[in-house]
C-alpha positions as CSV (number, residue, x, y, z in Angstrom):
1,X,-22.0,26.8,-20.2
2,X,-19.7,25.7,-18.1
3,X,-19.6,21.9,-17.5
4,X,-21.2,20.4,-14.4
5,X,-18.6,18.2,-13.3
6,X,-15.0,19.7,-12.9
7,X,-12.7,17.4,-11.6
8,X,-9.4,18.5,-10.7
9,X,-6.1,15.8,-10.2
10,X,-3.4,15.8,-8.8
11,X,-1.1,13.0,-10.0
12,X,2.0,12.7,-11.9
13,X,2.1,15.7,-13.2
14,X,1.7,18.1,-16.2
15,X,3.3,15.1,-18.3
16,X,0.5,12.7,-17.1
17,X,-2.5,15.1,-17.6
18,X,-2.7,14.1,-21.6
19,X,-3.6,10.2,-20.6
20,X,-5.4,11.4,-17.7
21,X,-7.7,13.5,-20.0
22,X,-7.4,10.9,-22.6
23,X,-8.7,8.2,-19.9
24,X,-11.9,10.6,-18.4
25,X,-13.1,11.8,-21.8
26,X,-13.9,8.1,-22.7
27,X,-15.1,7.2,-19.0
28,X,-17.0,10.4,-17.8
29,X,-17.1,12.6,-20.9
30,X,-20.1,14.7,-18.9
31,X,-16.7,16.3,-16.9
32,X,-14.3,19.0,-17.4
33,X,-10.9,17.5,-16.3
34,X,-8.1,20.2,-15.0
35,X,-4.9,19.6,-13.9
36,X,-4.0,20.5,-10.1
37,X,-2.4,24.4,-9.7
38,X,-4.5,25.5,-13.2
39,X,-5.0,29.4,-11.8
40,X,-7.9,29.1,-14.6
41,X,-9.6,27.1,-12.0
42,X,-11.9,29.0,-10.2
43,X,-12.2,27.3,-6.9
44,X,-16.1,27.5,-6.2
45,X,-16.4,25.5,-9.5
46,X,-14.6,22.5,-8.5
47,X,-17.0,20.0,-8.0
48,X,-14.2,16.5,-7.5
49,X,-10.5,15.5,-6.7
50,X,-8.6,12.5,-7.7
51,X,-5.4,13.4,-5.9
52,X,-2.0,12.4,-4.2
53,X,-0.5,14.7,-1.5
54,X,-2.5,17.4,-1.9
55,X,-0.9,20.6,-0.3
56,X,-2.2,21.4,3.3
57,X,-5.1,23.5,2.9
58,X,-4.9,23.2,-0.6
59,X,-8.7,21.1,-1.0
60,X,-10.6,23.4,1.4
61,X,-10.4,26.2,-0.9
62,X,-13.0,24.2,-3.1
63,X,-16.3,25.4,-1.2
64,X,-18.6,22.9,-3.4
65,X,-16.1,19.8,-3.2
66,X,-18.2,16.6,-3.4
67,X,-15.9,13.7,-3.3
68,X,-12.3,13.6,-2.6
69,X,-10.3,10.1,-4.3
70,X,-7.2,9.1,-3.6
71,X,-5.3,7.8,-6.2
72,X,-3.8,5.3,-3.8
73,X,-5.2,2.7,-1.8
74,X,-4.0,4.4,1.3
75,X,-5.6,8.3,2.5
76,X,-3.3,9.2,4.7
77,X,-1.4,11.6,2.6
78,X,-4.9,13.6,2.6
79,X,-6.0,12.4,6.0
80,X,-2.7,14.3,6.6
81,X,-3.3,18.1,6.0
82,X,-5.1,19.5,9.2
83,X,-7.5,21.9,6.5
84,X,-8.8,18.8,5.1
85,X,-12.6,19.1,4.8
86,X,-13.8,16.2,6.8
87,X,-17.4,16.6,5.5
88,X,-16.1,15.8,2.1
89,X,-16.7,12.1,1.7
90,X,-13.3,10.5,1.1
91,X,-12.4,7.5,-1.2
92,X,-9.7,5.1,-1.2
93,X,-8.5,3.0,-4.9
94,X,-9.1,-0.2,-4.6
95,X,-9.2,-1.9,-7.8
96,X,-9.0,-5.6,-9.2
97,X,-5.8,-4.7,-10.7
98,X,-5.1,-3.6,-7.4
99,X,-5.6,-6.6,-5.4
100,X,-4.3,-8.8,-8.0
101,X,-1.0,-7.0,-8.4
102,X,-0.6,-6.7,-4.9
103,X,-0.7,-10.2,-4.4
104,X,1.6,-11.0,-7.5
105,X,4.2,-8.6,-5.7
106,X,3.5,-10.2,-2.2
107,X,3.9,-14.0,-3.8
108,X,6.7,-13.1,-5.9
109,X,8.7,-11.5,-2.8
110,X,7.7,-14.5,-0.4
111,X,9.3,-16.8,-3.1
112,X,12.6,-14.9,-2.9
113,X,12.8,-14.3,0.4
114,X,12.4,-17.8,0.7
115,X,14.6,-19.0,-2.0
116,X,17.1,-16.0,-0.1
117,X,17.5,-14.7,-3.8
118,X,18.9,-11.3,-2.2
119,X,22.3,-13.3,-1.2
120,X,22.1,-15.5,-4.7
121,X,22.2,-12.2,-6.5
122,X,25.0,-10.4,-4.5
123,X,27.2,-14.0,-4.5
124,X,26.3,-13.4,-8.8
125,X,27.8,-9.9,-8.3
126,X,31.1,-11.3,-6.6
127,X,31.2,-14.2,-9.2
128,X,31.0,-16.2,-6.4
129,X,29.6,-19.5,-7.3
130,X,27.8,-21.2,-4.0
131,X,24.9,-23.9,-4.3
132,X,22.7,-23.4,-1.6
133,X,22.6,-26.4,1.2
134,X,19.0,-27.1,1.0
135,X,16.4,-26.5,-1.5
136,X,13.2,-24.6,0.5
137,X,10.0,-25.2,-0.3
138,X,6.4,-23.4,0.1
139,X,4.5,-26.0,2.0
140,X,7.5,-26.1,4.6
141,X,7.6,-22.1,4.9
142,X,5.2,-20.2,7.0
143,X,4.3,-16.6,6.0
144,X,2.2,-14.4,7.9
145,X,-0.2,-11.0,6.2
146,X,-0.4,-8.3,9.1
147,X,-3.6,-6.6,7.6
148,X,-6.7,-8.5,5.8
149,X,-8.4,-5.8,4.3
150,X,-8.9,-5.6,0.6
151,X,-5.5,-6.0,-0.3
152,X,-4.2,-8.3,2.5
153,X,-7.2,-10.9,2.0
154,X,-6.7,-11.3,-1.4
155,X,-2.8,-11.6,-0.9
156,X,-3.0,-14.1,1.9
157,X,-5.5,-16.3,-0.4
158,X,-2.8,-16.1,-2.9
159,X,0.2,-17.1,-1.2
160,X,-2.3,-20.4,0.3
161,X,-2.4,-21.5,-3.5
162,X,1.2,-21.7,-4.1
163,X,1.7,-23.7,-1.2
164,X,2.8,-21.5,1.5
165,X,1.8,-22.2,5.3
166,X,-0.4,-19.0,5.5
167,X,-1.8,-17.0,7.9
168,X,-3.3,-13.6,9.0
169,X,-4.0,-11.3,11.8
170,X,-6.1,-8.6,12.1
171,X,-8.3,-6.3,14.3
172,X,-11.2,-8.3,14.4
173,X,-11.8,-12.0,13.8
174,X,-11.8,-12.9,10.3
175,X,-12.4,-16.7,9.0
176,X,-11.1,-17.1,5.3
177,X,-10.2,-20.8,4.2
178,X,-7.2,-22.1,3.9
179,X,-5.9,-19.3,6.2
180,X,-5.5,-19.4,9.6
181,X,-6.4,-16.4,11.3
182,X,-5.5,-14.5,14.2
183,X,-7.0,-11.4,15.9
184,X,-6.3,-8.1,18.2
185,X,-3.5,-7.3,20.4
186,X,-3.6,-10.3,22.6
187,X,-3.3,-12.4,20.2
188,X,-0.1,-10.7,18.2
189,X,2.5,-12.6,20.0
190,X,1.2,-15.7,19.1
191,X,1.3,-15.0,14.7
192,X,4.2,-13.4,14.8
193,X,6.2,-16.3,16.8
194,X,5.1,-18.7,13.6
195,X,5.9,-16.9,10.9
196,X,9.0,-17.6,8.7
197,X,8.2,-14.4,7.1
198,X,5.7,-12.1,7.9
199,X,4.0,-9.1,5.4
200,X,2.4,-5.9,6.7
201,X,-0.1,-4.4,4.4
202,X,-1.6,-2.9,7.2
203,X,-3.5,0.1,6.9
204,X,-2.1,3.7,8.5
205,X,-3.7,4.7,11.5
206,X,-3.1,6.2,14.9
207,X,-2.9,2.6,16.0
208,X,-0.8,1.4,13.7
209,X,2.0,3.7,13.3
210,X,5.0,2.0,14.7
211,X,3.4,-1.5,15.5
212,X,5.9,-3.8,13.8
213,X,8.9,-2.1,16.5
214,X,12.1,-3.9,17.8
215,X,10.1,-5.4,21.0
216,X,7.6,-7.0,18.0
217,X,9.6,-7.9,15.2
218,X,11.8,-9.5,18.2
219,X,8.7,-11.9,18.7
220,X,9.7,-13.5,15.0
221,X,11.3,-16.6,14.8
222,X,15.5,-16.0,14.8
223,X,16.3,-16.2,11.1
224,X,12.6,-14.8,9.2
225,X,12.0,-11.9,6.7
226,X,9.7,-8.9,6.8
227,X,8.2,-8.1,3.9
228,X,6.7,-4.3,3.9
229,X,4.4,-3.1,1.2
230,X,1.9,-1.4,3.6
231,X,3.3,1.9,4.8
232,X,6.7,3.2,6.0
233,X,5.5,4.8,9.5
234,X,4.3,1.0,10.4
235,X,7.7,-0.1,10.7
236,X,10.8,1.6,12.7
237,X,13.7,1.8,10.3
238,X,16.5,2.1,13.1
239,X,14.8,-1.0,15.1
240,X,14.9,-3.0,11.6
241,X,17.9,-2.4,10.8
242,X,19.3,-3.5,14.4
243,X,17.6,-6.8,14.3
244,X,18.7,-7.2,11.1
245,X,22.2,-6.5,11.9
246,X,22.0,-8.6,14.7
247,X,21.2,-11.2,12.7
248,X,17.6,-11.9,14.3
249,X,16.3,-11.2,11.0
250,X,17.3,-12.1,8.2
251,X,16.3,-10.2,5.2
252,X,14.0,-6.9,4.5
253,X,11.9,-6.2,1.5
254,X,10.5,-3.0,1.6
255,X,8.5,-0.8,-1.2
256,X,7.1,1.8,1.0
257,X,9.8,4.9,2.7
258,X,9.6,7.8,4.8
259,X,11.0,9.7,1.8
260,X,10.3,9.0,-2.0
261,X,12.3,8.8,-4.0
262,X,14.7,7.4,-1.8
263,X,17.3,9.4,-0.5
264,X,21.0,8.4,-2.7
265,X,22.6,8.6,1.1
266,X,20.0,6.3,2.6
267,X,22.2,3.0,4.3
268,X,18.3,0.8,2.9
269,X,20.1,1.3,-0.7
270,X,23.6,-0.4,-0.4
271,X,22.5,-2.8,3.4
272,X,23.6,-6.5,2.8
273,X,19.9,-7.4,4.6
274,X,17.9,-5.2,2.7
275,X,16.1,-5.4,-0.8
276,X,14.7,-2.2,-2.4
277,X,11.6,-1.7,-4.5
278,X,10.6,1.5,-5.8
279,X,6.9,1.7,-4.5
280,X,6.1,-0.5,-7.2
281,X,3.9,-3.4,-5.4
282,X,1.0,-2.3,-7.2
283,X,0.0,0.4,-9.3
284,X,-2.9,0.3,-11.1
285,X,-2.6,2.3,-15.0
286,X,-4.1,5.8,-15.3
287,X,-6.9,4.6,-17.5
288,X,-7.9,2.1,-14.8
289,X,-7.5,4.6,-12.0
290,X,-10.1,7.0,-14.4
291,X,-12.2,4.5,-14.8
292,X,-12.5,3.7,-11.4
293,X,-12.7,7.3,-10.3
294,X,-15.7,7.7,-13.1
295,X,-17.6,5.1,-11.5
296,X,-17.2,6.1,-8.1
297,X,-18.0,10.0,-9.0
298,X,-21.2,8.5,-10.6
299,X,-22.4,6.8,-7.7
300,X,-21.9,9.8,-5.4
301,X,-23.7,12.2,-8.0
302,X,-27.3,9.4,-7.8
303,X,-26.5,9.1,-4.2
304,X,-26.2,6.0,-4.0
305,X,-23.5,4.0,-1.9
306,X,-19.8,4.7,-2.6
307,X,-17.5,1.6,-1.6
308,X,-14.8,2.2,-0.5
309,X,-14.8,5.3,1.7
310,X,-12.7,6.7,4.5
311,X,-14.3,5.8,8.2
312,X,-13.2,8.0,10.5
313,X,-14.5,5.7,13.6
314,X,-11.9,2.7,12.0
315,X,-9.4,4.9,11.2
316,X,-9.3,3.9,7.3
């Protein structure tokens, strides 16, 4: 008989499907666990999806599809496919290894862009030996998280406890201590012109597409960093770059791009002003990401409440 649960993923691959079976036979060993593109599958039997950039029209050919999980904390990439079965509840993964690795990345980067390690490490490539004029220091530096959901609360509580003048805006008022917070459109101007460097982890959404642009990132101080770990379509490359060359801002730490990998030709790779990660912020393990996915398919099968989930009315 065939097994009641089939979940299907779509995730790194036919390399990763070993550890991704490994990691579901321990945490949901009631499931049959295929790998996305199996033409074994038959469709009607499908009953889950733990995926990342599905295929337009690729999940609504699974007529008995349950839950849909992204293996990401963001849904855009399914929210993206016009097919997409909106009736399907939709998850997002948020983990503790999530939040806490995000925030590790988001201190780590606010320490060098403070410290301006991306000019210490090209004057180490000239053998250029140059001691810096003044020694910064977290409680002098103000850093500012665009975004306080999951992720962005935990980081901005982070960067308060090593020191940093910290802040946050968001849609709605938020009060989280040691933070001071800031709150809807009228009130953007205002967190942007204190922040020394300022992080967006904000969610993607209709409205937020675009919102750190030239006339906005202008609003910083002359001289602070942006620090993106959110999503590429917040931020306008060609405006970034303008500012930067300019000299408005000074530095750019992004993780997130319009094309991954990035492109070898892309000017981001080889810019004086720009540092490059590899959309490596925070990536939970496969076996977490099962284990995660086990849980949250267990709650939707007793019906109970699934954290966590897509809201169409919010827009994440």
């Amino acid at each position: 008989m065939p097994a009641r649960l089939l979940v299907v993923v779509k995730s790194g691959g036919a390399a990763a499907m070993p550890e991704w079976r490994a990691a579901f036979a321990h945490a949901l060993p009631e499931a049959e666990v295929r790998m996305w593109g199996d033409p074994e599958i038959v469709p009607a039997a499908v009953t889950h999806a733990l995926v990342w950039e599905p295929e337009a029209g690729a999940l609504a050919r699974f007529p008995n599809l349950r839950l849909v999980i992204s293996t990401g904390a963001g849904v855009d990439h399914v929210l993206a496919d016009p097919d997409y079965p909106r009736h399907v509840p939709l998850a997002r993964m948020i983990l503790p290894e999530t939040r806490d690795g995000m925030a590790e990345y988001v201190g780590m980067a606010a320490l060098m862009l403070m410290r301006d390690m991306r000019t210490i490490a090209r004057q180490q490539a000239e053998h250029h030996w140059r001691i810096p004029p003044e020694m910064p220091l977290a409680r002098r530096t103000r850093v500012g998280v665009m975004g306080l959901g999951a992720l962005g609360l935990h980081a901005a509580r982070y960067l308060a406890t090593l020191g940093f003048q910290t802040s946050g805006w968001s849609r709605s008022a938020k009060t989280i201590e040691g933070v001071t917070t800031y709150h809807g459109m009228g009130q953007l101007p205002g967190f942007l012109a204190q922040c020394d460097i300022v992080v967006n982890l904000l969610p993607q959404t209709a409205d937020t597409v675009g919102l750190p642009d030239r006339a906005r990132l202008s609003l910083l101080p002359r001289g602070a960093s942006l620090l993106n770990a959110g999503r590429a379509a917040h931020v306008v490359t060609a405006d970034l770059l303008a500012l930067l060359d300019e000299g408005h801002l000074h530095t750019a730490m992004l993780d997130v791009f319009d094309i991954e990998p990035l492109p070898q030709d892309s000017v981001l790779w080889s810019h004086p002003s720009v540092v490059v990660t590899p959309h490596c912020a925070s990536t939970p393990s496969r076996t977490d990401r099962a284990h995660r996915a086990a849980a949250l398919i267990r709650l939707a099968e007793t019906g109970a409440p699934i954290p966590d989930l897509y809201e169409a009315a919010r827009g994440y």
